[in-house]
N, C-alpha and C positions, 0 to 999 in steps of 0.2 A: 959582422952582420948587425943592424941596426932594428931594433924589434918595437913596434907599438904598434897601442889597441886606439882601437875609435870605433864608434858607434854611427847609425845610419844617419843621425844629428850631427855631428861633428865632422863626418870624412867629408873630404873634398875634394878627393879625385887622386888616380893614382898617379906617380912619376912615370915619368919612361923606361924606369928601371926595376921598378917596385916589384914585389909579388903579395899577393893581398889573398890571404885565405879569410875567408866568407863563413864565418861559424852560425852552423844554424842547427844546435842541440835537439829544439823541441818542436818542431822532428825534420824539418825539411833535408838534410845533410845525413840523418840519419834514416829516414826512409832511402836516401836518394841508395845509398849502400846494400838497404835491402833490396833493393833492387836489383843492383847487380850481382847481387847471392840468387836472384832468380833467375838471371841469365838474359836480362834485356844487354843490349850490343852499346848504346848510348843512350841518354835522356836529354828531348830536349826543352829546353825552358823557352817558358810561356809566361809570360807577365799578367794573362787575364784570360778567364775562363775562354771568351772569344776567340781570342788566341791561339789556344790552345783546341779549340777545335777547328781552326784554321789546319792546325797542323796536324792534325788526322786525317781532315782532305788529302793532305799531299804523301803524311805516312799513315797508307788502313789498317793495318795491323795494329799500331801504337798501341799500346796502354796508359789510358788517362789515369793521372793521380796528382790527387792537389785537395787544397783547402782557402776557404775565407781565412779574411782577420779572424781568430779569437778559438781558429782549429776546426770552426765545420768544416763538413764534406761537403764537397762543389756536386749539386743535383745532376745529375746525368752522367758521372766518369764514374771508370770503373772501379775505383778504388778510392777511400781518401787518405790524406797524409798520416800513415797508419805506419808504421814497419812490422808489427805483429798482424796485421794483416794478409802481410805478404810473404808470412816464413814458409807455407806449403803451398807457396806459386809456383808455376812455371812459364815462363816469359823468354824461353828461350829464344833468341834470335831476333827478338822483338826490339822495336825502341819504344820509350818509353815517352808519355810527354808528363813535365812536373809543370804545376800551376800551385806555387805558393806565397803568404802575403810576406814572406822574412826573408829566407836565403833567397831568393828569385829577384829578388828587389834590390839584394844587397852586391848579388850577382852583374844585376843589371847596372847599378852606377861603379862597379870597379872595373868595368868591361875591357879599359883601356890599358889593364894590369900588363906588363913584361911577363907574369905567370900569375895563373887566377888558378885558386886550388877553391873546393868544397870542405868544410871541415864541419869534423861531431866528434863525439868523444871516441863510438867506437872505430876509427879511423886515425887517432890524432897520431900515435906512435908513427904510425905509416906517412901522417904528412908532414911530420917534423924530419922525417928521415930524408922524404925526397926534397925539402928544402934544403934541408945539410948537401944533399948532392949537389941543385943546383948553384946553388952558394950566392945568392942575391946579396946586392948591398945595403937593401933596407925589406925589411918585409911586415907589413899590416895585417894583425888581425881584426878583422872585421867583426861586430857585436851586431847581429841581427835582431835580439830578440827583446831588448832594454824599450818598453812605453811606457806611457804613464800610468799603469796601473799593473806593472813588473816589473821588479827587476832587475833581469835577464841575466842571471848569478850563475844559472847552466852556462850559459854563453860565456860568462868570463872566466869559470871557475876552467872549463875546456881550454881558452887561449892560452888561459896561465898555466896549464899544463902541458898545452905545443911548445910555452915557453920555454917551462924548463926542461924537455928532453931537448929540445935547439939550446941551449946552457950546456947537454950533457952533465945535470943532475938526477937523472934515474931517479924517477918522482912515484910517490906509491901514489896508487892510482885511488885507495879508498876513499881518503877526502874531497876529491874533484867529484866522484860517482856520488857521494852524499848530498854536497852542494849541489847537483842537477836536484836530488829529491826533494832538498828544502828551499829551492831558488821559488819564487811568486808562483810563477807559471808550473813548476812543477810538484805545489803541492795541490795542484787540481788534478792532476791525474788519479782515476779513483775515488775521485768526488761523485757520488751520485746528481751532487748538483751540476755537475759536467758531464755528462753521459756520453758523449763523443771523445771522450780523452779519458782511455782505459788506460787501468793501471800495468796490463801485458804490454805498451807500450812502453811506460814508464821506465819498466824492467830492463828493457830490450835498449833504450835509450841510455841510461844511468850506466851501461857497460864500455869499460876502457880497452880498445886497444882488439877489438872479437874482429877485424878485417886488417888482412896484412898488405891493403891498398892504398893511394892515396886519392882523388877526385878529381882531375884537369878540369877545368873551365874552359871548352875550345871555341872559338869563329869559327864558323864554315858555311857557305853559299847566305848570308843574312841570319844565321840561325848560330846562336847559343847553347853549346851542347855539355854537359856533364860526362866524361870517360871514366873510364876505367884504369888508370894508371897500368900499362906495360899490353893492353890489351886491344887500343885502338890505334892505328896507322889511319889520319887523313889524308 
């Protein structure tokens, strides 16, 4: 298995054969899991607030969750890109729609992946495993969170640790969970000068390995969806 990182700068498109997991630490990848700890059935991705209330038209139940560039919350949905937000949810049966400016984006140009996973720290164990399963010949991780004014140390400190459990080096997780706290973007968490990026998220974020799932990226009827690993049949 053939293993490299690149950034939303640098990639340029998957093989036919690729599997490109889509790391998005702060927080889009890691909400997207709390979510599924509240019980929505899938989440679909929306590239623009618009969008995304397109597709409430067509699912009314949906639960909107999403943010601008820089982590605000998008006016009018019900939730923003929080995961502490959403720990005494309940979203049973629900889909969900995510609208965010990093893994949604990063989602949207590997669309063409042979297998597109979501990735965050607390999920990575779970999607280095079901890589190991399906045994691609080359696999991308994706660096969503790298601007110019971050960066994005969460995101690679996470790849490099899909790394090495696909190496099968049993990697202690505390260095990787640090590096999220002191990456650019994560030491605003807790900042009063960022009042939209609490540090309950932080917590909830910086933890390796708390969901024993992985994330599919699926196609279905024009729509972009986030699963459940072992839990969705299209």
């Amino acid at each position: 298995m053939e293993i490299s990182l690149a950034d939303l700068r640098t990639y340029r498109g998957a093989a036919p054969d690729e599997a490109v997991v889509v790391v998005d630490v702060l927080r889009s990848f890691t909400t997207a899991a709390y979510l599924f700890r509240a019980g929505v059935r899938a989440l679909l991705l929306a590239a623009t607030p618009d969008e995304a209330r397109s597709l409430v038209r067509r699912f009314p139940l949906a639960a909107t969750v999403g943010a601008v560039p820089g982590g605000f919350p998008i006016d009018g949905f019900d939730f923003g890109n929080s995961p502490a937000a959403l720990r005494n949810v309940c979203l049973t049966g629900r889909e969900g729609v995510l609208c965010t400016a990093g893994g949604v984006r990063g989602a949207t140009v590997a669309r063409q992946a042979a297998v597109l996973l979501g990735g965050s720290l607390v999920c990575a164990a779970a999607t280095a495993n079901l890589l190991r399963r399906l045994d691609p010949p080359r696999v991308t991780l994706l660096l969503t969170g790298i601007y110019a004014d971050r960066d994005g140390d969460e995101d690679i400190a996470c790849a490099e640790y899909i790394m090495a459990h696909l190496r099968n080096q049993a990697p202690d997780p505390a260095p990787f969970e640090r590096r999220v706290r002191e990456s650019t973007f994560g030491r605003r968490f807790g900042d009063p000068a960022y009042p939209h990026l609490s540090q309950a998220d932080m917590d909830l974020c910086a933890q390796a390995d708390v969901f024993d799932f992985a994330m599919p990226i699926v196609r279905q009827e024009g729509m972009m969806l986030v699963v459940q690993e072992g839990r969705w049949r299209v």
